[in-house]
N, C-alpha and C positions, 0 to 999 in steps of 0.2 A: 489894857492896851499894851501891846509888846511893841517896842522901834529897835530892835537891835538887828545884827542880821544874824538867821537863823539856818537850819536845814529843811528842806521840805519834811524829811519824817517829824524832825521839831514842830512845826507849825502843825502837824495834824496831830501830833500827842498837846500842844497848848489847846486846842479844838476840842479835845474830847474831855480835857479836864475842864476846861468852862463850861462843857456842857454837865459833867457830874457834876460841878458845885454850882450850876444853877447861873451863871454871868453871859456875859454877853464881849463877845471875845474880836477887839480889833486889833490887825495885823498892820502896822504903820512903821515900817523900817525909813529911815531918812538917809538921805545921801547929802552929803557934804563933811567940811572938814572941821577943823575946831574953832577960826574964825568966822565962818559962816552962821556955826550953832552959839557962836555967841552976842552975833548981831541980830539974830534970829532969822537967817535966810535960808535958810536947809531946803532940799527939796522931799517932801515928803509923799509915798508912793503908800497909800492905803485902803484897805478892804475893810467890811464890814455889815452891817443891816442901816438902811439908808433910815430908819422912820428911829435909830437911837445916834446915829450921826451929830444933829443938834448938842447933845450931852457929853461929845470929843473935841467939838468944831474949834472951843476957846484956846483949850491946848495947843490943839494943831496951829494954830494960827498965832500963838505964842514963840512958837519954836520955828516956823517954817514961814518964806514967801510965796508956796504955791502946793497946794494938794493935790494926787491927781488920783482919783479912786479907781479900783481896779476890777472891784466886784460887789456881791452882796456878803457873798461865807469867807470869811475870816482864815477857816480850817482850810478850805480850799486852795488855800495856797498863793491865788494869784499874785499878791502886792510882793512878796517873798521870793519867785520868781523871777520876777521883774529886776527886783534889787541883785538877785546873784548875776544876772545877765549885766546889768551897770557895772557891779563890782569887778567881773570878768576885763569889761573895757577898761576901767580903771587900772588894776592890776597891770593890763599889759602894756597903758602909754606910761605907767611909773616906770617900769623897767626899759620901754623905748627910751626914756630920758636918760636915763642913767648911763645906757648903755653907748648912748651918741655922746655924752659928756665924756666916758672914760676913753671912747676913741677915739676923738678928736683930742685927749689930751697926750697918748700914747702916740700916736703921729704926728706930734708940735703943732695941731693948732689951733687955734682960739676957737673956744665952741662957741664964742658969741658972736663969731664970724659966720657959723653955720645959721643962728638960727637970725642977725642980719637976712643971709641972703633966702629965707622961707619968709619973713615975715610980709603978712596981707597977702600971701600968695596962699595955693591950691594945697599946699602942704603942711600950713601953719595951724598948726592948735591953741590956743589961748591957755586949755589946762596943759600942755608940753611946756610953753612958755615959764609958767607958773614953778612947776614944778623942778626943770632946770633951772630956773633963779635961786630956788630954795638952795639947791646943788653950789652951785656955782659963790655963791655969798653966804655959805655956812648956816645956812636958816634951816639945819634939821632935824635940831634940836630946840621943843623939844617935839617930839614926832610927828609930824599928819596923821601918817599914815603908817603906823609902825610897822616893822617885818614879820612882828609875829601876830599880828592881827590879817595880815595879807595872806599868811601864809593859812590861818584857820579859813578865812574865805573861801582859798583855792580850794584848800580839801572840799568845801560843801558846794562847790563850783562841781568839780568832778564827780558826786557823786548824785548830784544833779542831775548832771548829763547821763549818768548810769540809768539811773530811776526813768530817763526819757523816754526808753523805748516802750515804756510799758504803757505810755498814755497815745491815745489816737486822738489828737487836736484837731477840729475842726478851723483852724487858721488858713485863710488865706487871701493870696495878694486883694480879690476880687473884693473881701466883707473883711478885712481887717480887725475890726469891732466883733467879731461875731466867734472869738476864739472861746470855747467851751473847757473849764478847767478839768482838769481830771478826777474821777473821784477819790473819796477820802481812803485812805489806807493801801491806796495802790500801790502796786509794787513790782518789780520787772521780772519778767517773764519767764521762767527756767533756759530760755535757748540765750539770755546773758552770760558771757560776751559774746557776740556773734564770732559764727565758725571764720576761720579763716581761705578754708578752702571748701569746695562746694560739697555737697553728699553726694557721696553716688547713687546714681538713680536706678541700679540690679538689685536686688535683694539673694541673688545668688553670690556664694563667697567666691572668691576669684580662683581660678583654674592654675594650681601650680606643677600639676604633673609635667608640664615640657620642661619647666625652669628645672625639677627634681630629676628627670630622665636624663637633662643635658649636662647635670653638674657632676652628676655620679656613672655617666655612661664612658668606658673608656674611650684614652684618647687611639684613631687611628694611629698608625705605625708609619710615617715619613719614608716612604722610598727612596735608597741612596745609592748610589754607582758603587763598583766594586773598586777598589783601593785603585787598581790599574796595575799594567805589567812590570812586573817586579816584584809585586807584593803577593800575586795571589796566582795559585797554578788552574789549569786544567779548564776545561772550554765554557766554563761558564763564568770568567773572569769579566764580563762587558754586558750580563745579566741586572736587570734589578733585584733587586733584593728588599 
């Protein structure tokens, strides 16, 4: 059993080596922080074969106040997934925090006045909360959530979302339940990153003879008045030229 957070090509390389050495391979990454995992209330997001479940259940339930299973294949990814999508949110309301404490103290004013006037309302989070306390009364030490454990997530966050295009999910609003993992060793598509701008739809090369005839063609000669009388003799002084 792995609980850490992983990459999706990791969980399908832990997949294939349980299956060369013959195990039986559960994917159970927990989400919480280091008082939670020491009250034992983690939330844990786990994959596996349901008929050897029994033989994890003790653990799980050791470490966490709530399991929530996510498939039967382990390698497949799903529980792993899940956890990068959490981590994502995470990631981005620590930084919301942080980022409203250093404003409000760059503008004189009390962040506890901001998040006063959110609280119980439509904009209040409970984890913002938390986590601006920590900010605010020195509690960040020593880490939750450290910067450089955030910062490995991110990388397997994006490349995540790279790997995405290459699976066709049968998710949707209608069957929510009904979302089919991708298979094992998949991997995104040669047209990764997508074009920027569209192909053109000619397979003939573009026509530059006008641009090359007009750039190398000389220029006309501007017709100009003759100086005028005084300057130039004989009757075709008021002639173009």
């Amino acid at each position: 059993m792995q609980s850490t957070t992983v990459g999706i090509d990791d969980i399908t390389a832990l997949g294939a080596l349980a299956d060369e050495l013959g195990l039986v391979l559960f994917d159970a990454p927990v989400s919480g922080t280091r008082a939670p995992a020491e009250a034992g209330q983690l939330l844990i997001l786990a994959a596996g074969p349901e008929k050897h479940r029994p033989s994890v259940t003790p653990v799980l339930d050791a470490v966490g106040a709530r399991t929530v299973w996510t498939g039967e294949d382990a390698a497949a990814g799903t529980s792993t997934r899940l956890k990068l999508v959490v981590n994502s949110w995470v990631i981005a309301a620590s930084v919301a925090a942080g980022e409203i404490v250093s404003l409000a103290q760059r503008l004189g004013v009390d962040p506890r006045s901001f998040f006063d006037l959110i609280a119980g309302g439509g904009l209040d989070m409970p984890f913002l909360q938390a986590k601006a306390g920590l900010i605010l009364n020195n509690g960040l030490a020593p880490a939750q959530f450290a910067a450089g454990t955030a910062a490995k997530d991110a990388r397997l966050i994006v490349e995540a979302g790279a790997h995405a295009t290459a699976y066709a999910s049968t998710w949707s609003p209608q069957a929510p339940n009904a979302w089919s993992a991708p298979p094992r060793g998949a991997t995104p598509p040669r047209s990764w990153p997508p074009r920027t701008t569209p192909a053109s739809t000619s397979s003939r090369p573009p026509d530059r003879s006008r641009t090359v005839r007009r750039r190398f063609s000389p220029r006309p000669r501007r017709p100009r008045r003759h100086p005028g009388p005084g300057r130039g003799a004989g009757p075709d002084r008021d002639r173009w030229r």
